[in-house]
C-alpha positions in Angstrom: -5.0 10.1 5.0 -6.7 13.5 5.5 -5.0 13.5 9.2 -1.8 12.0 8.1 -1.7 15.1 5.9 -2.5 17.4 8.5 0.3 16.0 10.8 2.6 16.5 7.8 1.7 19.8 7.4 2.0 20.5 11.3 -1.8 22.1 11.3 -3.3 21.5 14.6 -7.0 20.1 14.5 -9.6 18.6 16.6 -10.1 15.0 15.9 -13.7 14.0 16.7 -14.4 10.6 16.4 -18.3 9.4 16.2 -19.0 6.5 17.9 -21.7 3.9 16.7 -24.4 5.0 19.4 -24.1 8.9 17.8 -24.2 8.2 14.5 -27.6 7.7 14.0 -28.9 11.0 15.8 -25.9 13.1 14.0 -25.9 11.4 10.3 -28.9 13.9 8.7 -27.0 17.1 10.2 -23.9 16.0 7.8 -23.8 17.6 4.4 -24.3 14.5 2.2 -25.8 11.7 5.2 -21.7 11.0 5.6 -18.6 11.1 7.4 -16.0 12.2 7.3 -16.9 16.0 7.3 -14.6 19.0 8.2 -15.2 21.9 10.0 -13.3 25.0 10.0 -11.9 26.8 12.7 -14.7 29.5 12.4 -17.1 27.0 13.2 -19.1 28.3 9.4 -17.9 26.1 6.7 -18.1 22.6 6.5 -16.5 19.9 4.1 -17.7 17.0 3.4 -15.8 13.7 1.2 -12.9 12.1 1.3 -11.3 13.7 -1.4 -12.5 16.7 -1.4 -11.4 16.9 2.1 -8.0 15.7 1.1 -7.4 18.1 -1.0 -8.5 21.5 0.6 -6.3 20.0 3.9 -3.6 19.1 0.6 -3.8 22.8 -0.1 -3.2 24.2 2.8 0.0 21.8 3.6 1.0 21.9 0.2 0.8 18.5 -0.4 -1.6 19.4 -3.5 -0.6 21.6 -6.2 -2.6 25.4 -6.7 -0.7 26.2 -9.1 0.5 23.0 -11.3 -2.5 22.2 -12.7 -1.0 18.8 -14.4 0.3 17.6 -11.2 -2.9 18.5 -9.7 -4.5 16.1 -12.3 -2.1 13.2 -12.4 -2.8 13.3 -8.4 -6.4 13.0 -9.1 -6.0 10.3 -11.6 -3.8 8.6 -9.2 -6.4 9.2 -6.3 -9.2 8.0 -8.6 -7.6 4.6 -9.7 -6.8 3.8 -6.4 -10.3 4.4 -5.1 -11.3 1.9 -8.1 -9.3 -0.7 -6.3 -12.5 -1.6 -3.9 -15.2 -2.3 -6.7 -12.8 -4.8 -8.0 -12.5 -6.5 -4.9 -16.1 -6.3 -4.4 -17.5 -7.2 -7.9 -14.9 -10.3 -7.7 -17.5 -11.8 -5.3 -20.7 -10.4 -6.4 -23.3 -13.1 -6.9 -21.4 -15.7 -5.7 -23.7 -17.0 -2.7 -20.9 -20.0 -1.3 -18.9 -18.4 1.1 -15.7 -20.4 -0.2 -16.1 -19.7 -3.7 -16.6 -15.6 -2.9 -13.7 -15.7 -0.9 -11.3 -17.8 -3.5 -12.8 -15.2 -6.2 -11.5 -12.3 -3.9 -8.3 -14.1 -3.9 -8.0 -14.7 -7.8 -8.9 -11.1 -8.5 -5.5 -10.1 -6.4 -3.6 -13.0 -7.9 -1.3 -12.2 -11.0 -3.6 -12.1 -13.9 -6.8 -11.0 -11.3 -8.0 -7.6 -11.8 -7.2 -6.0 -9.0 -3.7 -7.4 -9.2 -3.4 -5.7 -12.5 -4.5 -2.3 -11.4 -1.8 -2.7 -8.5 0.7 -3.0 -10.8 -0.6 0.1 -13.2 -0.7 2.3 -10.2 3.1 0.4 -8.9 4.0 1.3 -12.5 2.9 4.8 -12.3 5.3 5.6 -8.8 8.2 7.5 -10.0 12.2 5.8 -9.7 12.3 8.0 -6.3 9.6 6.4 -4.7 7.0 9.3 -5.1 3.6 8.9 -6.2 3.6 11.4 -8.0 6.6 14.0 -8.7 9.3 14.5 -6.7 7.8 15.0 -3.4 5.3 13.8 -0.7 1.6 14.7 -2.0 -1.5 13.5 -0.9 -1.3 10.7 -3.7 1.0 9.4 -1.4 -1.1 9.3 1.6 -3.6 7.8 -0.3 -2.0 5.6 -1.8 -0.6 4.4 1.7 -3.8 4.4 3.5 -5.8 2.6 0.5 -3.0 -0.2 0.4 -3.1 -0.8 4.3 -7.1 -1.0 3.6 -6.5 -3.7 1.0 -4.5 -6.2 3.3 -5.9 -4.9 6.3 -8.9 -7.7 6.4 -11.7 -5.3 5.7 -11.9 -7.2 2.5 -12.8 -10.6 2.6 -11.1 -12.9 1.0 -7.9 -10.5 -0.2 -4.9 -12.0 1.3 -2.6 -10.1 3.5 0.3 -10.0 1.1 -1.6 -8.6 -1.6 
């Protein structure tokens, strides 16, 4: 989502991906033990989070309100339910210790009536009739939103069905 949203906004960037054998020597030089982090073109401020990420790079496209404070928030609450989507998934096979069963409980909790089905269809009830997220343009909800959803069928998950 954060370089979706730096496409959209047309801001050139240096994408630096870690690979496996790095990681260990670079994670304590990251501000919270985490990636991803960005750094700014004069080399002296770093960012670090998802979100928070998101929404400086949201800022700077103008993808993320500076101004509309309520917008601002009903992006965040949108950005914070769908982040809630992956506990669900995760607590629907907690302490489960039969493969089957865990997966079938993943399953049921994105069946109608599961939980994770229901939050789908708060945050599918919370899209606007034009097909926004939130508003009447492309934000970073949307990118979310987008990204999270591909995560949730993706396989990452086991057990949620690909037509979630």
């Amino acid at each position: 989502m954060i370089r979706l949203a730096l496409f959209q906004g047309d801001i050139d960037f240096n994408d630096d991906r870690i690979g496996f054998g790095e990681w260990k020597a670079l994670k304590p030089n990251t501000p919270w033990g985490s990636l991803p982090v960005l750094t700014l073109a004069d080399g002296t401020t770093q960012i670090a989070q998802t979100r928070a990420i998101l929404r400086w790079v949201g800022k700077e496209t103008k993808l993320y309100p500076t101004e509309d404070h309520v917008t601002a928030a009903k992006i965040d609450e949108l950005l914070d339910a769908v982040e809630d989507m992956g506990p669900k998934i995760m607590e629907a096979g907690r302490g489960i210790q039969d493969e089957t069963e865990r997966l079938q409980a993943r399953k049921a909790a994105c069946e109608e009536g599961g939980a994770v089905y229901n939050l789908l269809v708060k945050i599918n009830d919370k899209i606007g009739s034009n097909g926004f997220a939130v508003g009447d343009s492309l934000t970073i909800a949307d990118l979310f939103l987008y990204c999270s959803a591909n995560n949730l069928i993706s396989g990452l998950f086991d057990g949620v069905p690909t037509n979630a």
